[in-house]
N, CA, C and O of each residue as an XYZ file, in Angstrom:
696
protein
N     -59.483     56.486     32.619
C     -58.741     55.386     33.153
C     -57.815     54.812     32.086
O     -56.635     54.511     32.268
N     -58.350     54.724     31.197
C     -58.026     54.326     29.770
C     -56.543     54.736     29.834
O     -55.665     53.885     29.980
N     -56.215     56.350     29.698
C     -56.005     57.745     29.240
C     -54.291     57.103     30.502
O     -53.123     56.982     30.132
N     -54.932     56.822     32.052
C     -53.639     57.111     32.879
C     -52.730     55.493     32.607
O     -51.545     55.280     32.867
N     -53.832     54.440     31.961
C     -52.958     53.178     32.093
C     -51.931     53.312     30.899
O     -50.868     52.708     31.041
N     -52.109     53.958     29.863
C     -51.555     54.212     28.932
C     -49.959     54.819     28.809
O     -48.964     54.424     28.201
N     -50.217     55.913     29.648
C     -49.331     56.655     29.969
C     -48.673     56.206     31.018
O     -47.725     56.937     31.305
N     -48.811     55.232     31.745
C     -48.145     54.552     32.588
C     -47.642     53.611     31.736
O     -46.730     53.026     32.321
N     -47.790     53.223     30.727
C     -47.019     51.991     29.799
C     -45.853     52.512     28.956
O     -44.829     51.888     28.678
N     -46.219     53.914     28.552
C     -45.366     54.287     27.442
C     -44.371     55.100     28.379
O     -43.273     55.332     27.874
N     -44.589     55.558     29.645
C     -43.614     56.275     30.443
C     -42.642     55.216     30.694
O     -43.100     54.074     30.719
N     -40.982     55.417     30.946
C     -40.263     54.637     31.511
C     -40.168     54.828     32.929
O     -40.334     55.984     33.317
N     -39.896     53.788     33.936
C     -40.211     53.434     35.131
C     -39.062     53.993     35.647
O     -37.910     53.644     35.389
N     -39.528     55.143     36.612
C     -38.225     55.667     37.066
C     -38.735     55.402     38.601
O     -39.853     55.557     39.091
N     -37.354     54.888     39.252
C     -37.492     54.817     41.191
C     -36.824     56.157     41.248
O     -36.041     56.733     40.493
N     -37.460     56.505     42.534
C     -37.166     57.673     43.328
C     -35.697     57.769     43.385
O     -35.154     58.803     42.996
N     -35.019     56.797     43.829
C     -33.686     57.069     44.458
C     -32.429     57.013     43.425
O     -31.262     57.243     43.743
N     -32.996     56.585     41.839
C     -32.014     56.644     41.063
C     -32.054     57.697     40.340
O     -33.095     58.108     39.827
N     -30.878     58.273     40.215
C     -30.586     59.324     38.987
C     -30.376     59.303     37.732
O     -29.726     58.267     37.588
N     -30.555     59.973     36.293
C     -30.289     59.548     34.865
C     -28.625     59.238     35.120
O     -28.474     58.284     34.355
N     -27.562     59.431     35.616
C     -26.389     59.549     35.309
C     -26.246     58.411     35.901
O     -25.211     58.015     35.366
N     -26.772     57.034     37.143
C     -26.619     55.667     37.780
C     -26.730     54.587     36.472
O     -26.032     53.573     36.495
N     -27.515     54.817     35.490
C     -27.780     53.949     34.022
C     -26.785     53.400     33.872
O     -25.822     53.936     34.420
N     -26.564     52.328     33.223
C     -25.694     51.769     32.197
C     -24.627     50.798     32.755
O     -24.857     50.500     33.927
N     -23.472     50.199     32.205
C     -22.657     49.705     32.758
C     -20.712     51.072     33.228
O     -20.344     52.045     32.569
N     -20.197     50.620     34.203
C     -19.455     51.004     34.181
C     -18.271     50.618     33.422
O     -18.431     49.653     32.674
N     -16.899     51.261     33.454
C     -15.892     51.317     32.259
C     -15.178     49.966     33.156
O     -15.025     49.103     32.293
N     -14.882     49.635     33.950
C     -14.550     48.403     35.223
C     -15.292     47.180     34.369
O     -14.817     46.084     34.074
N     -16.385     47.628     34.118
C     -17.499     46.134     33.990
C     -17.210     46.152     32.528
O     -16.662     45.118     32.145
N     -17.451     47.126     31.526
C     -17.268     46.964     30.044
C     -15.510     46.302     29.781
O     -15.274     45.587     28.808
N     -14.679     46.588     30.553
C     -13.459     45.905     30.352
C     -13.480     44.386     31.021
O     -12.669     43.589     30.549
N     -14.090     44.068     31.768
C     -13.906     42.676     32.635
C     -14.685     41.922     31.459
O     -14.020     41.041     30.914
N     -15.920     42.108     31.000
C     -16.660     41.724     29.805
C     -15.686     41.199     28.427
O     -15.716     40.124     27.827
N     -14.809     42.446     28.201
C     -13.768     42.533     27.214
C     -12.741     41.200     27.238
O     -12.596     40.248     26.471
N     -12.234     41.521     28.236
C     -11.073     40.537     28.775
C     -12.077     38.611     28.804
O     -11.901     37.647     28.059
N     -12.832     38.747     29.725
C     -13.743     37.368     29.674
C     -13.586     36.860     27.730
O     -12.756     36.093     27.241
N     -14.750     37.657     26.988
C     -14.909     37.336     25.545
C     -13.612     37.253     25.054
O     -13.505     36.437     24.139
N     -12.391     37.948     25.426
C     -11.224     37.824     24.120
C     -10.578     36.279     24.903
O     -10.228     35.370     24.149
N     -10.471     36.103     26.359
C     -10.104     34.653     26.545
C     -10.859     33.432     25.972
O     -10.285     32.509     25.394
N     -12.432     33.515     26.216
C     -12.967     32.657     25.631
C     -12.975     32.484     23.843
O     -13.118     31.458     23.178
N     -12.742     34.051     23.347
C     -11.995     33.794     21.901
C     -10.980     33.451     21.804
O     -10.978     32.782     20.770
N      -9.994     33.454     22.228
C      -8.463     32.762     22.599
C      -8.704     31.418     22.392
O      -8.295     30.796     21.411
N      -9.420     30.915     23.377
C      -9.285     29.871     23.315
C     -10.410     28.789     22.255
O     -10.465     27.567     22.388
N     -11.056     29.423     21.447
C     -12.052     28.529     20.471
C     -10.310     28.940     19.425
O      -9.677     28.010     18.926
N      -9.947     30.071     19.322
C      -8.994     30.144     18.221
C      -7.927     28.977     18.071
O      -7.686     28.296     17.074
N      -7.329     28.931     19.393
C      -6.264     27.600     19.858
C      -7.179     26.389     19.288
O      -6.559     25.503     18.699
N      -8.425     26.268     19.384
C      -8.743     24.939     19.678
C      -8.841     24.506     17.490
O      -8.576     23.507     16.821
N      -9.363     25.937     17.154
C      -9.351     25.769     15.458
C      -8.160     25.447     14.723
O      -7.928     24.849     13.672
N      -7.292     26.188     15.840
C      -5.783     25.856     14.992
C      -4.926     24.683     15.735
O      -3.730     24.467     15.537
N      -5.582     24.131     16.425
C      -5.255     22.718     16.797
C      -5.773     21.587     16.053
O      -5.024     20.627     15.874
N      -7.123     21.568     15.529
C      -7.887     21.324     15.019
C      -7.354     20.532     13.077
O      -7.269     19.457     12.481
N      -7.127     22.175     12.854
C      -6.748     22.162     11.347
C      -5.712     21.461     11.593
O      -5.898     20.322     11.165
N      -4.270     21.630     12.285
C      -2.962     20.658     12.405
C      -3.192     19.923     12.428
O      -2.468     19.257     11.689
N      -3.899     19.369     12.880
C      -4.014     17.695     13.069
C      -4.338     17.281     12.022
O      -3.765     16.379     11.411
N      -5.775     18.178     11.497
C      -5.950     17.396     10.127
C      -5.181     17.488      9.199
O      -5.025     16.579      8.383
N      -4.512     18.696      9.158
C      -3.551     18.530      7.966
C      -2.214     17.575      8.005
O      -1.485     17.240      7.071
N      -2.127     17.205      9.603
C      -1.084     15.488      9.407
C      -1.493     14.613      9.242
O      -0.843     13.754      8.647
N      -2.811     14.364      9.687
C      -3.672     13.026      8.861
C      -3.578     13.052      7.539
O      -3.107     12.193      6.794
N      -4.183     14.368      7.211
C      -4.210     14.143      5.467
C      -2.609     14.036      4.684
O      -2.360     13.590      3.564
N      -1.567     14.668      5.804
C      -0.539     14.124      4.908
C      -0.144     12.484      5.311
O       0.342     11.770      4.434
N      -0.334     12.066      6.387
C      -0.088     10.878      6.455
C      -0.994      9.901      5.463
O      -0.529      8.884      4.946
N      -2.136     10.288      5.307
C      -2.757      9.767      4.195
C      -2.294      9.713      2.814
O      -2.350      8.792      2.000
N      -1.884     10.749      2.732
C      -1.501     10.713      1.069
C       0.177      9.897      0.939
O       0.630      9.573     -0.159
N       0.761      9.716      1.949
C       1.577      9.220      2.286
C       1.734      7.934      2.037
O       2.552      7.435      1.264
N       0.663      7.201      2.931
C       0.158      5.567      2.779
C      -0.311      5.432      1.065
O      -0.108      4.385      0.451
N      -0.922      6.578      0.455
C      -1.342      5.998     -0.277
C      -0.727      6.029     -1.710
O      -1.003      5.448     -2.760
N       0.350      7.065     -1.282
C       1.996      6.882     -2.427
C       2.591      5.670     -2.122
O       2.918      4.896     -3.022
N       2.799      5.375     -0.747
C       3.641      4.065     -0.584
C       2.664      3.047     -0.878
O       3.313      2.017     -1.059
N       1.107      2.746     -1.056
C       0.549      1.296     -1.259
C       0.893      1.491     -3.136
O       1.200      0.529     -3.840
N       0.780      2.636     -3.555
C       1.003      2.561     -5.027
C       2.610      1.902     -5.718
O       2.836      1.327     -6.782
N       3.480      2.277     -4.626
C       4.781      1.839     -4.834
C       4.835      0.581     -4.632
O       5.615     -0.070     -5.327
N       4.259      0.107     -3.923
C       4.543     -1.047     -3.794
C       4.240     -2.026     -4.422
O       4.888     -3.032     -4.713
N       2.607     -1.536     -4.764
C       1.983     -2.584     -6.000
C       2.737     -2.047     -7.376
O       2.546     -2.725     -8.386
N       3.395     -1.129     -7.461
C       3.862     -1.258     -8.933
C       5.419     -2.128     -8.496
O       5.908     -2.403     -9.592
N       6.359     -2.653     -7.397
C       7.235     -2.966     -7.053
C       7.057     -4.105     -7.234
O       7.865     -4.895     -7.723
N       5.246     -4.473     -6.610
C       5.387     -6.268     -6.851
C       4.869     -6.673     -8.349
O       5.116     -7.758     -8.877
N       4.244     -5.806     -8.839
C       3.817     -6.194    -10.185
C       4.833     -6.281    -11.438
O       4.564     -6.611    -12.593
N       5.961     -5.931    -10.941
C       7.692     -5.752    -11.732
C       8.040     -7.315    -11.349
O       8.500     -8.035    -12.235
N       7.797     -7.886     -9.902
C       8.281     -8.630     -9.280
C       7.435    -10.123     -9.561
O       7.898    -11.244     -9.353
N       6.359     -9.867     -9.980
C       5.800    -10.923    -11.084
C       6.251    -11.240    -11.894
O       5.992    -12.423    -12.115
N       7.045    -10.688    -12.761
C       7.361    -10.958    -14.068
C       8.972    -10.808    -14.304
O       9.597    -10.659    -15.354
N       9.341    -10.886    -13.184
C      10.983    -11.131    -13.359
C      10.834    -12.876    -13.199
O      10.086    -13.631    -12.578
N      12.071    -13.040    -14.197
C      12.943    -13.733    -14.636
C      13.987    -14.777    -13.178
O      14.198    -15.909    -12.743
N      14.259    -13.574    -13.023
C      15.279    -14.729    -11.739
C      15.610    -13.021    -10.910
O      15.994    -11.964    -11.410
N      15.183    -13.458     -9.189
C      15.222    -12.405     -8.510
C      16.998    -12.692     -7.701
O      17.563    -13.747     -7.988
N      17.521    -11.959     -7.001
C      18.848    -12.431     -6.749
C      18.373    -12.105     -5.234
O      17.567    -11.300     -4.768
N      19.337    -13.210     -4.597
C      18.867    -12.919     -2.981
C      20.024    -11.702     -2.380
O      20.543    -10.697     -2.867
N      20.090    -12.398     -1.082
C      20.907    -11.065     -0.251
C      22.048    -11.340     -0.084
O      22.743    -10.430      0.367
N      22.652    -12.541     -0.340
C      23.741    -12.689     -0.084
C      24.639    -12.440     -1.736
O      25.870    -12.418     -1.748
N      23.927    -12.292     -2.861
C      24.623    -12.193     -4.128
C      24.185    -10.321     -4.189
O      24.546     -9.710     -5.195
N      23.467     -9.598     -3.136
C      23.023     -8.362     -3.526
C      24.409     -7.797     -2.652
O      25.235     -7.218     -3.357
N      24.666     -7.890     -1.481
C      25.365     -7.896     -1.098
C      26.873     -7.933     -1.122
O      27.689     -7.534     -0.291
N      27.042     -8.578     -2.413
C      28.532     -8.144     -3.263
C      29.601    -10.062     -2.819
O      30.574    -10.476     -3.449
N      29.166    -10.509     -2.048
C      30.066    -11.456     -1.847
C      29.198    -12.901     -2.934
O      28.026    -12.940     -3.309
N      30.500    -14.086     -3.219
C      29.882    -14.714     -3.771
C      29.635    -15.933     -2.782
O      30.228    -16.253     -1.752
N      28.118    -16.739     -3.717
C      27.410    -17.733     -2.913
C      27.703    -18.328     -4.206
O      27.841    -17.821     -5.319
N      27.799    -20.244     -3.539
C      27.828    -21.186     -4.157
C      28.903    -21.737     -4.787
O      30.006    -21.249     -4.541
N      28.797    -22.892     -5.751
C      30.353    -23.428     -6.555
C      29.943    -22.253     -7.522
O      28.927    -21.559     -7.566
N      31.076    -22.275     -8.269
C      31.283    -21.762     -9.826
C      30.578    -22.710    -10.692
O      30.299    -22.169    -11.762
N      30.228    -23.806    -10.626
C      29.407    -25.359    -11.357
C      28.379    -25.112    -11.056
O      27.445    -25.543    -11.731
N      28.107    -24.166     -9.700
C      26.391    -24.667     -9.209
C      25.720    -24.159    -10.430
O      26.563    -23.714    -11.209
N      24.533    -24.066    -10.870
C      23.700    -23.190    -11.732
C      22.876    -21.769    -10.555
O      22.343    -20.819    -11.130
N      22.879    -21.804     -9.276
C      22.690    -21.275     -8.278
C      23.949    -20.118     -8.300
O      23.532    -18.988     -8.048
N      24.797    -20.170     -8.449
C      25.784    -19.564     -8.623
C      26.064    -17.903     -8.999
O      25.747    -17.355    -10.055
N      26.635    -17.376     -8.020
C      26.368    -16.074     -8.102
C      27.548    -15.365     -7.795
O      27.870    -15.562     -6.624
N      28.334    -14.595     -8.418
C      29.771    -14.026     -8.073
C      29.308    -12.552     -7.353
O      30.204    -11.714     -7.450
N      28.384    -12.188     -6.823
C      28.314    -10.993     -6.384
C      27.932     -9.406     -7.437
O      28.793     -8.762     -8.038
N      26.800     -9.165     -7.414
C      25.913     -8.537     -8.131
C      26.351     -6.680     -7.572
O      25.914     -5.658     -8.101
N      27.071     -6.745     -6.686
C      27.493     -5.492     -6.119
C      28.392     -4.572     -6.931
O      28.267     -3.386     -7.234
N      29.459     -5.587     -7.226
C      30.550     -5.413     -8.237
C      30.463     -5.193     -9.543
O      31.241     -4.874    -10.442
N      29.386     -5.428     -9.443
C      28.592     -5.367    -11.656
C      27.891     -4.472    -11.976
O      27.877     -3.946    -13.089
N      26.944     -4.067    -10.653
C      26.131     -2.580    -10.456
C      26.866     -1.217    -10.976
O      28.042     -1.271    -10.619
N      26.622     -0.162    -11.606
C      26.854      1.057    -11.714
C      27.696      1.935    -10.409
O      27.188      1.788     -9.298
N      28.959      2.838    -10.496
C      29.187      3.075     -8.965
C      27.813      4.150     -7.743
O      27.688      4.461     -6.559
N      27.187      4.304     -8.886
C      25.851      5.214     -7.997
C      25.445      4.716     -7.232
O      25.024      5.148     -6.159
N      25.502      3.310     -7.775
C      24.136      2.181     -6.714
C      25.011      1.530     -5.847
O      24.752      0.394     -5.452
N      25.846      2.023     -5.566
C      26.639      0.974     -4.137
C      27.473      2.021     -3.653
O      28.487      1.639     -3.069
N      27.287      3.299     -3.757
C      28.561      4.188     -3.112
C      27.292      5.441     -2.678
O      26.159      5.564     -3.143
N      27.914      6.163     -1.745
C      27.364      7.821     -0.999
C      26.457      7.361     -0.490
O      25.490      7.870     -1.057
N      25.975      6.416      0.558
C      24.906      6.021      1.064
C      23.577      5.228      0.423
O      22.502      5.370      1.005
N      23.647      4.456     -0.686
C      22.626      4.073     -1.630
C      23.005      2.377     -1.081
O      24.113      1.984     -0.716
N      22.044      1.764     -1.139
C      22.509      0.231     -0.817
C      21.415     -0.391     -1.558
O      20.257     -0.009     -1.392
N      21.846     -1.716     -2.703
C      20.968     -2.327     -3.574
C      20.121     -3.127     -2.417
O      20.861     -3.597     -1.553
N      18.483     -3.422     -2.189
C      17.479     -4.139     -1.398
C      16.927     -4.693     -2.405
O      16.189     -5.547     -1.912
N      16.809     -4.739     -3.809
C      16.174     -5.979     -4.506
C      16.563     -5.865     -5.931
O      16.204     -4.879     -6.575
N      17.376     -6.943     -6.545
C      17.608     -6.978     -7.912
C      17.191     -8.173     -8.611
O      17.429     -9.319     -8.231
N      16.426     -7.776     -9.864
C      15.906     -8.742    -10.818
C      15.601     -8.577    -12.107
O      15.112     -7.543    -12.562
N      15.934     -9.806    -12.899
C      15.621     -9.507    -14.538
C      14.507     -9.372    -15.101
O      13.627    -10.107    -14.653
N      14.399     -9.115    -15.415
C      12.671     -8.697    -16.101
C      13.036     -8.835    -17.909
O      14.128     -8.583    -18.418
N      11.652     -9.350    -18.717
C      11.911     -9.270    -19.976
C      11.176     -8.247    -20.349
O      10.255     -7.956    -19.587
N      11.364     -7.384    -21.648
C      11.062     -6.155    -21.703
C      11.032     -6.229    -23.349
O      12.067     -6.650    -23.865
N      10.050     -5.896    -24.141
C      10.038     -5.627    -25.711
C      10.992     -5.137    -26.053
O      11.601     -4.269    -25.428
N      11.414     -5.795    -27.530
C      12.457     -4.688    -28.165
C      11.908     -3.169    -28.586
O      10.728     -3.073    -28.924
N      12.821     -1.888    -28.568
C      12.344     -0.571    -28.386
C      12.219     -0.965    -30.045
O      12.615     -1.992    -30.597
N      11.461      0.329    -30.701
C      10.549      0.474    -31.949
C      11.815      0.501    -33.088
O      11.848     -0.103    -34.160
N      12.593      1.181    -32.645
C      13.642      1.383    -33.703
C      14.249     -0.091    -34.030
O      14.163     -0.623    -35.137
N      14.785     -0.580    -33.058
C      15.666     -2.311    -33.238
C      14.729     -3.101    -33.452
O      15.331     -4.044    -33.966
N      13.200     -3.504    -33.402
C      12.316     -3.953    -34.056
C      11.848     -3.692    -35.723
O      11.376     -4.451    -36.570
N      12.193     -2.367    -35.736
C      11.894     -2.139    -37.709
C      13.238     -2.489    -38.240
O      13.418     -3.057    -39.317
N      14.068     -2.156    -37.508
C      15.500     -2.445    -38.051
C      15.560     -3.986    -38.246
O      16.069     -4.302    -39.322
N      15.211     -4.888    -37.560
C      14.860     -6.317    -37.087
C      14.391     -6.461    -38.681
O      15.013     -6.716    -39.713
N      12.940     -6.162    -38.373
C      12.103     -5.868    -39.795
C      12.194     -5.813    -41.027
O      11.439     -6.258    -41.891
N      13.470     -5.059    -41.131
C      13.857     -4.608    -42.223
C      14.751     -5.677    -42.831
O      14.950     -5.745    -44.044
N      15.402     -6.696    -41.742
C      16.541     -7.674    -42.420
C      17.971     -7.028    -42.155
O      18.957     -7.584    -42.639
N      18.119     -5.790    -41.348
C      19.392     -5.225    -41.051
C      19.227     -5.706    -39.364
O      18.769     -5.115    -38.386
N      19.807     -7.003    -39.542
C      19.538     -7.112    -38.010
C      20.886     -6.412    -37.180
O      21.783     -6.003    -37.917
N      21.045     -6.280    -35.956
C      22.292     -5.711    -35.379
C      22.913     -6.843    -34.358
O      22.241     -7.392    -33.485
N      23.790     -7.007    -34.516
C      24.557     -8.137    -34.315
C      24.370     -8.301    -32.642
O      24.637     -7.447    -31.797
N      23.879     -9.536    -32.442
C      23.614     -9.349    -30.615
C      22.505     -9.321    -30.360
O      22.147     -9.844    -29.305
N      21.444     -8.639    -31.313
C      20.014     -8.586    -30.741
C      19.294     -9.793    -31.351
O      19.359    -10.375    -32.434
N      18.411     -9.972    -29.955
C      17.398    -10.817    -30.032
C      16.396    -10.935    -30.813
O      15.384    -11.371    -30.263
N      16.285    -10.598    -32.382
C      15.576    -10.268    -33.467
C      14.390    -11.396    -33.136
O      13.291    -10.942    -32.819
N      14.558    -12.826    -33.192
C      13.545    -13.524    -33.098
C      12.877    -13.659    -31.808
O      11.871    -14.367    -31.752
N      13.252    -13.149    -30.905
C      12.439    -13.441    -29.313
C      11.904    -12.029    -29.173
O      11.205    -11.908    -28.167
N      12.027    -10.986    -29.857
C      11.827    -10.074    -29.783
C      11.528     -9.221    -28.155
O      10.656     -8.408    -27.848
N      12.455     -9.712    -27.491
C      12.416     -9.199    -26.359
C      14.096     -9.064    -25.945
O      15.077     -9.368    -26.624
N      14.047     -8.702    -25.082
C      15.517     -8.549    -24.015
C      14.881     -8.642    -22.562
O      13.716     -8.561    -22.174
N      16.198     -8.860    -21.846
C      16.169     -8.752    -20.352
C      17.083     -7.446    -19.587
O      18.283     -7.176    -19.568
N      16.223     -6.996    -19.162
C      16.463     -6.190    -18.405
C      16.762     -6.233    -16.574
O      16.114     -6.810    -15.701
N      18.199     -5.239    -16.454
C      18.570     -5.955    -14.769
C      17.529     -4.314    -13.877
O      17.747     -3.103    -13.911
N      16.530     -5.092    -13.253
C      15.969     -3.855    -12.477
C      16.311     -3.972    -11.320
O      16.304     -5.083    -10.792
N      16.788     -2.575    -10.479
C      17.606     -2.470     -9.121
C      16.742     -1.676     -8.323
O      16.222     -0.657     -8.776
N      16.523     -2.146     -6.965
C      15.605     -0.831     -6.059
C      16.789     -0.764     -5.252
O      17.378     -1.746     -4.800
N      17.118      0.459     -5.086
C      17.759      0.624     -3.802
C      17.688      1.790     -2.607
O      16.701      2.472     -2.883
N      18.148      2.167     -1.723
C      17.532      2.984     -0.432
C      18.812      3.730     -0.439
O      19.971      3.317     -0.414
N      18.188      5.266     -0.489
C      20.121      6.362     -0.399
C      19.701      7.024      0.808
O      18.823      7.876      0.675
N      20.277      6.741      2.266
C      20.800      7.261      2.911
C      21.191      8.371      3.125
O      21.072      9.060      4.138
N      21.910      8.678      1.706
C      23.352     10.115      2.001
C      22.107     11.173      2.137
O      20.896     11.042      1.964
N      22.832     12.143      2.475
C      22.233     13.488      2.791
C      22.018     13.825      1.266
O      22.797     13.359      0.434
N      21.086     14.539      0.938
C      20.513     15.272     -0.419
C      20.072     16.524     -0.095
O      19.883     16.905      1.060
N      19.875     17.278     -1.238
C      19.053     18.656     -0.099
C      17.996     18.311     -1.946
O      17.707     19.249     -2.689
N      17.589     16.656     -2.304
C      16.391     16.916     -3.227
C      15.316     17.100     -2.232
O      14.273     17.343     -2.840
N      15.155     17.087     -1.068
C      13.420     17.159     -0.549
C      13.391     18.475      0.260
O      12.516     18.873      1.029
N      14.600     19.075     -0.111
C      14.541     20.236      0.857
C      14.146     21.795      0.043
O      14.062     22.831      0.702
């Protein structure tokens, strides 16, 4: 008994009415299979490379924000320590006020360099800032060879700092 259950386990189960050559899948079914898996790979692929885009505009918009919060705190930390800031109507090139006022401003447009007011560049904030004398006109200072004009005893100067926005076409970011 032993002997026939045995051999009934290790035999494979064949029905009467099928033949060895009915087995398996057909070439119909192995392609419909094919086609199913490469759409559903299609589409995890779309969804990875949708995926990565996005993140990679976040992360540039990120690094973005976080060039412009750096600009800005180094813009206002300049903007602490100026001297006298000029508004918009003296940035602007026309003059405000009497010639007597101490307010008085003949237009800061006209005094600028031609870079900073011509080919699309427009001055948005100008101000003096005081700034150390450089190493050389300080030993020179030092030395008792002063140079005629410099501020030997304040040991500083003022400096005119300009931000401005260029418009014109460039091909620097291209």
């Amino acid at each position: 008994m032993m002997k026939l259950l045995l051999k009934t386990l290790s035999s494979p189960a064949q029905s009467g009415n099928q033949s060895a050559s009915d087995k398996g899948f057909t070439l119909i079914e192995l392609l419909i299979v094919v086609l199913i898996a490469g759409g559903i790979i299609s589409g995890l692929m779309f969804l990875v490379v949708e995926l990565l885009t996005a993140d990679q505009r976040e992360a540039s918009r990120n690094q973005t924000q976080q060039e412009m919060q750096l600009a800005m705190d180094y813009i206002s930390a300049e903007l602490r320590e100026a001297v006298y800031v000029y508004d918009e109507t003296c940035l602007s090139g026309t003059a405000s006020g009497n010639v007597t006022d101490v307010t008085y401003c003949p237009g800061l447009l006209n005094h600028l360099p031609e870079f900073l007011s011509t080919g699309g560049s427009t001055p948005i904030l100008a101000f003096w800032k005081q700034e150390p004398l450089q190493t050389a006109i300080r030993d020179a200072c030092g030395n008792g060879s002063e140079i005629a004009g410099t501020p030997c005893i304040a040991g500083h100067a003022y400096a005119l700092v300009v931000y401005s926005t260029d418009t014109g076409d460039s091909d620097i970011w291209d």
